[in-house]
Every structure is written in structure tokens, then in C-alpha cells.
C-alpha positions in Angstrom: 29.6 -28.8 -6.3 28.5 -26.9 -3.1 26.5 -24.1 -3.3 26.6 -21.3 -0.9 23.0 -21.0 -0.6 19.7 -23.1 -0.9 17.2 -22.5 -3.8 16.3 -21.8 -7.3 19.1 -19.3 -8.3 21.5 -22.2 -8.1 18.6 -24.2 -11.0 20.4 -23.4 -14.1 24.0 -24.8 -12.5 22.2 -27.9 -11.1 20.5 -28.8 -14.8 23.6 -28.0 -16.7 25.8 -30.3 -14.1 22.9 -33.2 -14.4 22.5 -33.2 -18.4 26.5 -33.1 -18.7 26.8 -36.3 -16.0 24.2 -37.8 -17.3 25.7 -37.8 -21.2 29.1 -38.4 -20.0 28.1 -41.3 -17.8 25.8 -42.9 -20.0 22.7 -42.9 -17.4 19.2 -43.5 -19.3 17.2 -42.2 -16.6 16.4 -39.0 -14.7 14.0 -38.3 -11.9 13.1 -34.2 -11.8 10.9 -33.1 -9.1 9.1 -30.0 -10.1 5.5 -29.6 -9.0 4.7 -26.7 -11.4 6.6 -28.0 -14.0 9.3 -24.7 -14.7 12.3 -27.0 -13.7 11.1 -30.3 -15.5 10.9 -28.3 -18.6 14.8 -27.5 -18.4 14.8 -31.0 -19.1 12.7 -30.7 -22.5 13.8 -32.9 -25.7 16.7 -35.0 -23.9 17.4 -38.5 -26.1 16.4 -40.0 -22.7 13.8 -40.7 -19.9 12.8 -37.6 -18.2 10.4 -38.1 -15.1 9.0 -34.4 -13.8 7.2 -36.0 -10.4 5.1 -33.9 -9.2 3.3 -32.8 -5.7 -0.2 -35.0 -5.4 -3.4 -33.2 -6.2 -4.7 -32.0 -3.0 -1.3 -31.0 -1.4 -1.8 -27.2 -0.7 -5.6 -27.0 -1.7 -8.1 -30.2 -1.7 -9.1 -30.9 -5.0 -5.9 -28.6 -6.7 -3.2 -29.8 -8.8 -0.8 -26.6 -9.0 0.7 -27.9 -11.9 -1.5 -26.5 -15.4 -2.8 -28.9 -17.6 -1.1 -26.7 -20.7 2.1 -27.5 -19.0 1.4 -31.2 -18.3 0.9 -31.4 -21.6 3.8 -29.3 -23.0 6.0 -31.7 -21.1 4.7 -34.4 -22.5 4.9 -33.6 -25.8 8.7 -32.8 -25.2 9.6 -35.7 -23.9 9.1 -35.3 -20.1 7.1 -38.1 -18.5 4.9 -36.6 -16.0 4.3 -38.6 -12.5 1.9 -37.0 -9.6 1.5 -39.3 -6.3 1.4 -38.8 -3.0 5.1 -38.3 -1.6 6.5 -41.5 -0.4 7.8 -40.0 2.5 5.2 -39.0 4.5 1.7 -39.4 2.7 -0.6 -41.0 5.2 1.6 -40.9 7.8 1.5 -37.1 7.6 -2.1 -37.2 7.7 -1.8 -39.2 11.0 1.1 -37.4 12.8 -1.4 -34.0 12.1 -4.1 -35.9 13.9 -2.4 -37.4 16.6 0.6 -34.7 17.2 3.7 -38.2 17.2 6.5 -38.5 14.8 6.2 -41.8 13.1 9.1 -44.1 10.7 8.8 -42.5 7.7 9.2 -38.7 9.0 11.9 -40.0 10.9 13.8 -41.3 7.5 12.6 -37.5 5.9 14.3 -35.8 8.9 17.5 -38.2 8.7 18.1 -37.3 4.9 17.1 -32.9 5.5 20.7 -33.3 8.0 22.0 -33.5 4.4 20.0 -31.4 2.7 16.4 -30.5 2.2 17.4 -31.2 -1.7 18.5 -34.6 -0.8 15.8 -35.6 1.0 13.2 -34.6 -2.4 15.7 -36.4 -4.8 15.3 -40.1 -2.9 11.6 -39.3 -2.7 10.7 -38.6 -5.7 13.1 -41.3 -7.0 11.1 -44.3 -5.3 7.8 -42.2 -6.4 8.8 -42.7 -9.7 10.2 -46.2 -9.5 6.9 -47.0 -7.5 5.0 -45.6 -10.3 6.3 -47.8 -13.0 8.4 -44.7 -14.7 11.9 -45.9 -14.4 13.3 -49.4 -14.2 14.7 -51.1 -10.8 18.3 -51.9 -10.2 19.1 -49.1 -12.7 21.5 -46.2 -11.5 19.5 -43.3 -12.2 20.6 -39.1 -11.3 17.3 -37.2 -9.1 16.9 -34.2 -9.3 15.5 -31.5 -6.0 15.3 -28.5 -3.8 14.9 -26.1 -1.4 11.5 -24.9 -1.9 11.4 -23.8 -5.6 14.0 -24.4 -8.5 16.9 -27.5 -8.5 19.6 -27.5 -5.8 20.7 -30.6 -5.6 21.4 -33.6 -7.7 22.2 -37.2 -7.0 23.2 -40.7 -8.8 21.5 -43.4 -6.8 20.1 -46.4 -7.4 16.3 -46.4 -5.6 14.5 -49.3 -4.3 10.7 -49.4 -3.4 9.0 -47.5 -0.8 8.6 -51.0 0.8 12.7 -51.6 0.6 12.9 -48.1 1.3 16.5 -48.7 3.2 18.0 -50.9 0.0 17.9 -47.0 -2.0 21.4 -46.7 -2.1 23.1 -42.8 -3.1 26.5 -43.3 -5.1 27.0 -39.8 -5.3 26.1 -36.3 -4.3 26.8 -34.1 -8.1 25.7 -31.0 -5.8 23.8 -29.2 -2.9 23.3 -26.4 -0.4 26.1 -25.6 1.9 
């Protein structure tokens, strides 16, 4: 599916396109990224393993998680696994590309993946986040879940490998995206 536009008001298409795949297909595991939580909590009381991953405290404001703790733990007790960490794609490299003004390997990857999509870049992010994190299995085909700023616009079935194999993640299929 190919959406005509980035962003949220292609969410509701992009969850109901995931839950159906992910029934018909038999995958156990899906990776949402959703830093206040609103998308992950499409995903409430699915029969399997939701991971919301979320922006690292400190991201827009030092000290400031923008996700509440009453929705952290609404998740939870829904059945959404909640993951924050910092984003596997740029991190501490950010921190030093800031400082020293240079484009280093791991932006390089980010920027490779946004001539896709932005959404496609978020959904193999947060897909070795979580697999980094212990909240999915390895060598398990699992569908991510991203987008354009707010809201879901892109999903994908791909099996992710560790930050440090970070070019063994391997993307079987795009389900949908921005034009």
C-alpha cells in the first residue's frame, strides 16, 4: 500500500493492514514506535508480543520522558511491552557529529534508509532497539511499525539483527509507506 502523503492520518490504515498481516501470517512479534504512546495503544490486548519503543529520556528536553507514566502503565497492563533507549541509529554518534559538525557511519545508514522513507528508516531502528533490548527474539521475522513525525506510516516484515550486525537486518517486505 502507498500512501499519497506522509503522517498520522494514514495511522488507522497502517494498524488495521499490520494486525490483519500479522494474524494472517502467523508473526508473534511486533515492534511499534510511538514515543508518546497514542499509536502503541492501537495495538492494546493483541494475543501477541507488542513492543511500543519509545524516544530515550532526554531526547527533546534533558531529564524528560514525553511519554506519561499513566500511559506507560496503561500499556502495560494491555499487553504492550514498553522499551525506551537511545535510538540505535544515531545516539552517540549524534552527540558527536553536533560537536564536531562530520557525518559519521551510522547517519550515513539513517540517510540511506529516509531515500525510502522516513517511516522505513524508524521501523529498522526501533526493530534492533528492541531486539537489542531483549524484547523480541533473534532470527524471528517480526512486522515494525513507523513514521513521519507523529502517527504510523509505514510498516515492514523484516527480520532484524543487532546494532552490532546492523547490515545482517534483512526487510522481506514493505506492507506500506509514503509516496
Amino acid at each position: 500500500m502507498i500512501f499519497e502523503k506522509a503522517g498520522r492520518e494514514n495511522t488507522a490504515a497502517t494498524v488495521e493492514l499490520v494486525k490483519k498481516t500479522a494474524a494472517e501470517r502467523g508473526i508473534k512479534h511486533i515492534v511499534v514506535a510511538s514515543n508518546t504512546g497514542e499509536t502503541a495503544a492501537l495495538f492494546k490486548g493483541m494475543d501477541i508480543n507488542v513492543v511500543c519503543v519509545g524516544q530515550v529520556t532526554g531526547f527533546s528536553e534533558k531529564g524528560v520522558n514525553v511519554m506519561t507514566k499513566e500511559m506507560k502503565e496503561d500499556l502495560k497492563a494491555n499487553g504492550v511491552n514498553v522499551y525506551h533507549t537511545s535510538h540505535a541509529l544515531s545516539g552517540v554518534e549524534r552527540g558527536i557529529s553536533n560537536k564536531a559538525k562530520g557525518m559519521y557511519p551510522a547517519e550515513i545508514i539513517s540517510h540511506t534508509l529516509r531515500m525510502l522513507s522516513q517511516g522505513v528508516k524508524v521501523c529498522v531502528e526501533v526493530a534492533i532497539m528492541a531486539l537489542d533490548g531483549d524484547m523480541i527474539p533473534y532470527g524471528e521475522e517480526i512486522i515494525a511499525v513507523g513514521g513521519t513525525g507523529r502517527g504510523a506510516d509505514t510498516a515492514v516484515i523484516m527480520t532484524p539483527s543487532h546494532a552490532n550486525s546492523v547490515f545482517d537486518n534483512r526487510i522481506h517486505e514493505i506492507l506500506c509507506m509514503p509516496r
